[in-house]
N, C-alpha and C positions, 0 to 999 in steps of 0.2 A: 390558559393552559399552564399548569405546574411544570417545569424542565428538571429534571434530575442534575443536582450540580457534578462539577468534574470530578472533585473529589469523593466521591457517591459511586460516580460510573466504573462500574468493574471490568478488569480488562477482558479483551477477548480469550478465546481458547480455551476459557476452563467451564464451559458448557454456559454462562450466560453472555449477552449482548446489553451494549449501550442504547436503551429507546431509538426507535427509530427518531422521532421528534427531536432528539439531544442530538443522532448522528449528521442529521441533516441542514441543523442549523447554519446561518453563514458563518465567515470565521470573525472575531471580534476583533477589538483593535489590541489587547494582550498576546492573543495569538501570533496576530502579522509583525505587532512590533518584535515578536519574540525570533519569528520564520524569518524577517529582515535580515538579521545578525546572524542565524542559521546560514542564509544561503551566502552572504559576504565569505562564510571561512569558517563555523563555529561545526560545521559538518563534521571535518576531518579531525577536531579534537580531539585525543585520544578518549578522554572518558564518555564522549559525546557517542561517538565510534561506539564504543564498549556497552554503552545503553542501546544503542541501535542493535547491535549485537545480540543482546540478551534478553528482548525483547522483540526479534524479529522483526525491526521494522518499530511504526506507531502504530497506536490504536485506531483501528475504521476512521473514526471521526479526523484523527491527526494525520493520518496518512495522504487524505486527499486532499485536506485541506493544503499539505505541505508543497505538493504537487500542484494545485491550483497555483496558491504565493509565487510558487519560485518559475512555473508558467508565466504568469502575469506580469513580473519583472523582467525578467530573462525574455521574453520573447519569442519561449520555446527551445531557448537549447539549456538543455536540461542535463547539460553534460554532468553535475555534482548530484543530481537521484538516480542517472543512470551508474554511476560508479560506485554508488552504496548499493543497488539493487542488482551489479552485477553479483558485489561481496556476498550479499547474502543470497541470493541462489549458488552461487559457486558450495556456500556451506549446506544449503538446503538440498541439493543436488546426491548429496554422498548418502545423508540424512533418510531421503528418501530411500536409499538402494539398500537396506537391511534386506538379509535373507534367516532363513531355520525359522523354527517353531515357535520364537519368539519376538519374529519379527512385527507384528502388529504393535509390540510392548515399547518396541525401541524406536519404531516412528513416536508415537502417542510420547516419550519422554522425549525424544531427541529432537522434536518440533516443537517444546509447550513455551510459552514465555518461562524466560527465570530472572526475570524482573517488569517491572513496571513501565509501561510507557514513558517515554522523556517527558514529553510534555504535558499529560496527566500530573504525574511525579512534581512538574513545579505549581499545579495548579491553575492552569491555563485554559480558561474553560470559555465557554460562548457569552459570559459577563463579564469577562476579564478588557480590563482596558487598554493598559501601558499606556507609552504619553506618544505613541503614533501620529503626526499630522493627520486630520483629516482625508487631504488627498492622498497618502499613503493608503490610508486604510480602506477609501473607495479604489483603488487600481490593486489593492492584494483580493479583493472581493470581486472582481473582472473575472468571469470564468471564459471570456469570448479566447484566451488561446490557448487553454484546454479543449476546447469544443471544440478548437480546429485540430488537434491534435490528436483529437478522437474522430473525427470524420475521415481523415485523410489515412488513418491505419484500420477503421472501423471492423472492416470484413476479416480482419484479422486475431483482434482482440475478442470481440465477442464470441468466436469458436471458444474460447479460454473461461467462459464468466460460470459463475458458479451457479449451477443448479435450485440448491435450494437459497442462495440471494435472489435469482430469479424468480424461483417460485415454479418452476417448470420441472420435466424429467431429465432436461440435461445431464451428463454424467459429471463435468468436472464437479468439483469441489474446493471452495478457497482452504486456506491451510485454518482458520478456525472452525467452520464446518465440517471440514476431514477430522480433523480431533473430538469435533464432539460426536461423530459418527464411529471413530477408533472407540472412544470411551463407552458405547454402545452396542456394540458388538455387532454395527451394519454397515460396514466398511465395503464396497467392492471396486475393481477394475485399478488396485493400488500401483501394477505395472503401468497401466494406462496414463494414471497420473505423474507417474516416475518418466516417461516417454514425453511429455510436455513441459513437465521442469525441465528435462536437460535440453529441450529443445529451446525451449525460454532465454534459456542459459547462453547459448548458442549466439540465438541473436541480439540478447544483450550484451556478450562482449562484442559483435561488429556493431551496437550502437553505441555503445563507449568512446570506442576506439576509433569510429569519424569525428569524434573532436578534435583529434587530434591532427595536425597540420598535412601530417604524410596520408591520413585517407577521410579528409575534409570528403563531401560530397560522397562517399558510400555509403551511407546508410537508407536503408528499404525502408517503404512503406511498414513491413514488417518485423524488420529493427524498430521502428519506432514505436509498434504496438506492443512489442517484448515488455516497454517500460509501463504502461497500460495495466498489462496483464499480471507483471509483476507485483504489484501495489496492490490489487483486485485479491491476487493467491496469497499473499501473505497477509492482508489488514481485513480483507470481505468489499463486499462491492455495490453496496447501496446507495451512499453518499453520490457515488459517482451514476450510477443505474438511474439516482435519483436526476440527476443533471442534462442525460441524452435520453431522457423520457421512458426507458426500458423500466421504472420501479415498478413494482406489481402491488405496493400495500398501499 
């Protein structure tokens, strides 16, 4: 089977998709060595920041894979994707809440990417190597505590999953599906969707903020699927669909 390279693969949002076969490849060892460094501290670098920013997040393929990585190592406290995906629902939050006659226009620009995925951008693709040890790069391809971290919030997250990633009539809609649906002119239930980002929002800042010493041990079931869900809304939700057995293609 041919793979689409990364540099090939167009980003989300602007009405095409990564092959499914390209999104759901494992991660390589280019990638993990790269998300290694990532989750040490290259997170909060300002321009690092700034790409995350302006791209909303990674692309499908980069998004879960990042959350997988830093699962696998971390052990599940995932206190540094929950504080980039409080940031960006906090931005996505307002983004959503346009009103007037123009408000379809001002989602559809005020959600599009205005840049390139980080790690697309360096070239980081499912043949990329880096010089990763071996065991490295078997324990960043360990999905066993993602899995648990989707069992233990499941009934939570899945109300959130997208529609047509599923493949069903569900109503949500991830944030590159709602844009190709804005650009289309068959958008509906856009309050509805505004009602679950701020509620997201919500409980991503109380899952933040159990990292933190003074409220160690609050975080819900439901805190925990906020970050789930958040990755799902803003990057699409196949990869991951594909992994607790929900893919439909």
């Amino acid at each position: 089977m041919t793979m689409t390279s990364l540099a090939e693969c167009p980003p989300t949002g602007d009405g095409t998709e990564c092959p499914a076969e390209y999104a759901l490849l494992p991660p390589s060892g280019g990638e993990i060595h790269y998300l290694w460094y990532y989750i040490q501290g290259s997170i909060m670098n300002g321009d690092v920041r700034r790409s995350l920013y302006n791209s909303w997040g990674f692309c499908e393929r980069h998004a879960w894979i990042a959350i997988q990585v830093e699962a696998s190592f971390r052990h599940c406290f995932m206190m540094g994707p929950a504080i980039l995906y409080e940031d960006l629902l906090q931005l996505a939050a307002p983004a959503m809440a346009a009103r007037g006659p123009l408000k379809n226009w001002l989602i559809l620009n005020r959600l599009r990417e205005k840049g390139p995925c980080l790690m697309c951008d360096m070239n980081l693709g499912p043949d990329s190597k880096g010089v990763a040890r071996p065991e490295m790069v078997a324990r960043g391809r360990d999905t066993s505590e993602l899995h648990r971290l989707a069992a233990m919030s499941r009934s939570f997250w899945e109300q959130t999953v997208c529609g047509r990633c599923l493949g069903d009539d569900a109503w949500p809609r991830c944030r590159p599906h709602m844009l190709e649906d804005l650009l289309q002119g068959r958008v509906r239930d856009l309050d509805r969707h505004l009602s679950m980002i701020q509620r997201l929002k919500r409980h991503i800042v109380r899952y933040s903020r159990s990292f933190e010493w003074a409220h160690r041990g609050t975080a819900t079931d439901e805190d925990r699927a906020s970050l789930i869900s958040a990755v799902g809304w803003f990057s699409g939700w196949q990869p991951f669909l594909s992994m607790v057995g929900m893919d439909h293609r």
